[in-house]
N, C-alpha and C positions, 0 to 999 in steps of 0.2 A: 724409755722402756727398759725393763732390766731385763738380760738374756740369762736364760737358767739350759742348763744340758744334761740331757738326761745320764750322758757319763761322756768320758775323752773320747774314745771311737766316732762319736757321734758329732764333739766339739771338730773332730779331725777329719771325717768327712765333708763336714761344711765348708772348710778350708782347704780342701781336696778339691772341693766344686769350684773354687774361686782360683785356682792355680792351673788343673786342666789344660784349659785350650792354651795356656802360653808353654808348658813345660813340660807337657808329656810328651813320652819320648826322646826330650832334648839331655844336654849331660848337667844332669843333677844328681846332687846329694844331700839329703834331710839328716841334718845334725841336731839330737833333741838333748836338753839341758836339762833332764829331769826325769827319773822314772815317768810320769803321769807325763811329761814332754813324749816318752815312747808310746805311749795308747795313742796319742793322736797322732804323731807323725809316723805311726807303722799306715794309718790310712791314707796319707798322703804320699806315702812311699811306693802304698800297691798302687794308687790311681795313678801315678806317674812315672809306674816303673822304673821305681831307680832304686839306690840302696839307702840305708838306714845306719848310721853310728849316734855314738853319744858321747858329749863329754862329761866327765863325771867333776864335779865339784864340792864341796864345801865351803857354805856362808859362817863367817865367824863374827859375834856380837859383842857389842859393845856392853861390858858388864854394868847392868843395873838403868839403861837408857831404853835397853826394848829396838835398839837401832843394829843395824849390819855393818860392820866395819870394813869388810869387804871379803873375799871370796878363796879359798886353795884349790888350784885345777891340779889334773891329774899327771902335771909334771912338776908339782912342788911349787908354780907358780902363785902369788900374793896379786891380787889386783884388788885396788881400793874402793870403797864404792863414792862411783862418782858425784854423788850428790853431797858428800863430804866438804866445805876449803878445807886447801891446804892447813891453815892455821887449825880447823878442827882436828885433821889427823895428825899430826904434829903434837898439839895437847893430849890426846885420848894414847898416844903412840908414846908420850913420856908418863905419861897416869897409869899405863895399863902394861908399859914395857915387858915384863917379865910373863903375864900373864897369858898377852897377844899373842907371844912368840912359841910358848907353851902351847897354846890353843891353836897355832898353824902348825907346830910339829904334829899334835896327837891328827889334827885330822888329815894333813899327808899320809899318816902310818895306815891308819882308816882306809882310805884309798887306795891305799898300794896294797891292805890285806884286801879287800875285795876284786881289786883286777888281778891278784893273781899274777899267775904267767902271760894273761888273755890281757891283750888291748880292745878298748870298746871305740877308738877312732882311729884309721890310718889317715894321715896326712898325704902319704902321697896318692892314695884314691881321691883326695879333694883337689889335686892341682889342677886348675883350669878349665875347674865346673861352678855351675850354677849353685851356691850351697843357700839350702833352704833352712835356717836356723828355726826351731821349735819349741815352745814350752806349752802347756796347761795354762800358764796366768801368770805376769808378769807384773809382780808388787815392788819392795823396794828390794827386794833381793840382788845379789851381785852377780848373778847367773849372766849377764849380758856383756857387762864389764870383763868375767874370765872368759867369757867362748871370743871376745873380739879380740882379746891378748893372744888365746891360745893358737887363733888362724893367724897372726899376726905373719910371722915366719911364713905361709902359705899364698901362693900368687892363685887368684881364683879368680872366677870371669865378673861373679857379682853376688853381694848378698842381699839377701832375703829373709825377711823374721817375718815368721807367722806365729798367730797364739788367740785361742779364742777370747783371752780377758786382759786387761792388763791398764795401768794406772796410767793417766795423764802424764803424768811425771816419766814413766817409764818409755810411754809414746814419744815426749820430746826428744827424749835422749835417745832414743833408735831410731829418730827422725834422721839426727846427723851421720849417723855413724851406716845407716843401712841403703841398700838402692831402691827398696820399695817393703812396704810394710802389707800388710795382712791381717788386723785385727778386725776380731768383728763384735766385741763390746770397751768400749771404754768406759771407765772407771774414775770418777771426783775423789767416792768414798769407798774404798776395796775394801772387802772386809776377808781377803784371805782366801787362796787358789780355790778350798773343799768347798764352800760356801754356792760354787757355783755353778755343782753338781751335785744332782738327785741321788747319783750312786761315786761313792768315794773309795770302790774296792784297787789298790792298788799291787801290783808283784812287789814280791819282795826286792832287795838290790841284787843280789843273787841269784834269783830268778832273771830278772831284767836285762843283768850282765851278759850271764849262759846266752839268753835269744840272740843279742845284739853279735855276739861272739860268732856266732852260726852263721848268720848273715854277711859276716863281712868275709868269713870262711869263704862264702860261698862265691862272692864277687871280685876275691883278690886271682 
């Protein structure tokens, strides 16, 4: 049966319900990877009283294949997308040389105008908590790949991916990499995060930014 939600609050609530009894009140942090990642994980954030950051990213595509090459986080970080061999990035990485490199400077710069002076994740708020990692729907996007780089540096107790949608493909590979997963539709054939909400009203990144800013204001 396919799961539809009426908007992310509501995909976040449900996944609020299913985290509860083990991590409320305990030392957690909901890190979402995605503007529409913050509608649902700001609901799991009040059920479990804890705080909210995000990391902010950019997916960069392979010209003319319709594929993600892999992802720039919001310390100029390059992480590939794993579903790539090596021999594909390799090829696509001398095919597209000039272009690639291009394409991860402009959207560093991206990034670095929208954070501003303002950081949307402190690192050392996440040492040696429970981090609850968050999106909306989890496709072939490299969203996974840079937030597991980006904690890399960080000693944490255990992580956690929640996300109301997300592709088989993507399941596998969070299998390895996380301590307990939290989906609650899997996906053969995904047909794209909007698809699997009634309402697709999202903040801007500007918006999205400012909240996440406040919040972390509040708990440093």
């Amino acid at each position: 049966m396919v799961m539809y939600f009426e908007d992310r609050a509501q995909a976040g609530r449900l996944l609020a319900a299913q985290l509860v009894d083990k991590y409320r009140y305990e030392n957690c942090a909901v890190v979402a990877l995605s503007d529409g990642g913050v509608l649902v994980g700001e609901q799991i954030a009040a059920e479990l009283h804890c705080m909210l950051m995000m990391i902010m990213s950019e997916d960069i595509e392979i010209p003319g294949e319709g594929m993600n090459f892999g992802g720039v986080s919001q310390n100029g970080h390059f992480t590939y997308n794993s579903e790539l061999s090596s021999g594909e990035i390799e090829g696509y990485t001398s095919e597209f040389h000039g272009y690639l490199n291009e394409q991860k400077r402009e959207a560093f710069q991206r990034i670095n105008r929208l954070l501003g002076d303002g950081g949307i994740i402190d690192l050392d708020l996440l040492r040696d908590r429970v981090v609850i990692l968050v999106t909306d729907g989890f496709g072939d996007d490299a969203s996974i790949g840079v937030a597991l780089d980006f904690l890399k540096p960080v000693r944490i107790q255990s992580l956690v991916v929640a996300a109301p949608v997300a592709t088989v493909d993507a399941v596998d590979r969070m299998h390895v990499a996380a301590d307990e997963l939290h989906i609650l539709d899997v996906k053969t054939n995904y047909l794209g995060v909007d698809h699997y909400y009634d309402n697709n009203d999202l903040p801007s990144h500007e918006e999205t930014i400012a909240y996440i800013n406040e919040i972390i204001l509040k708990w440093r």
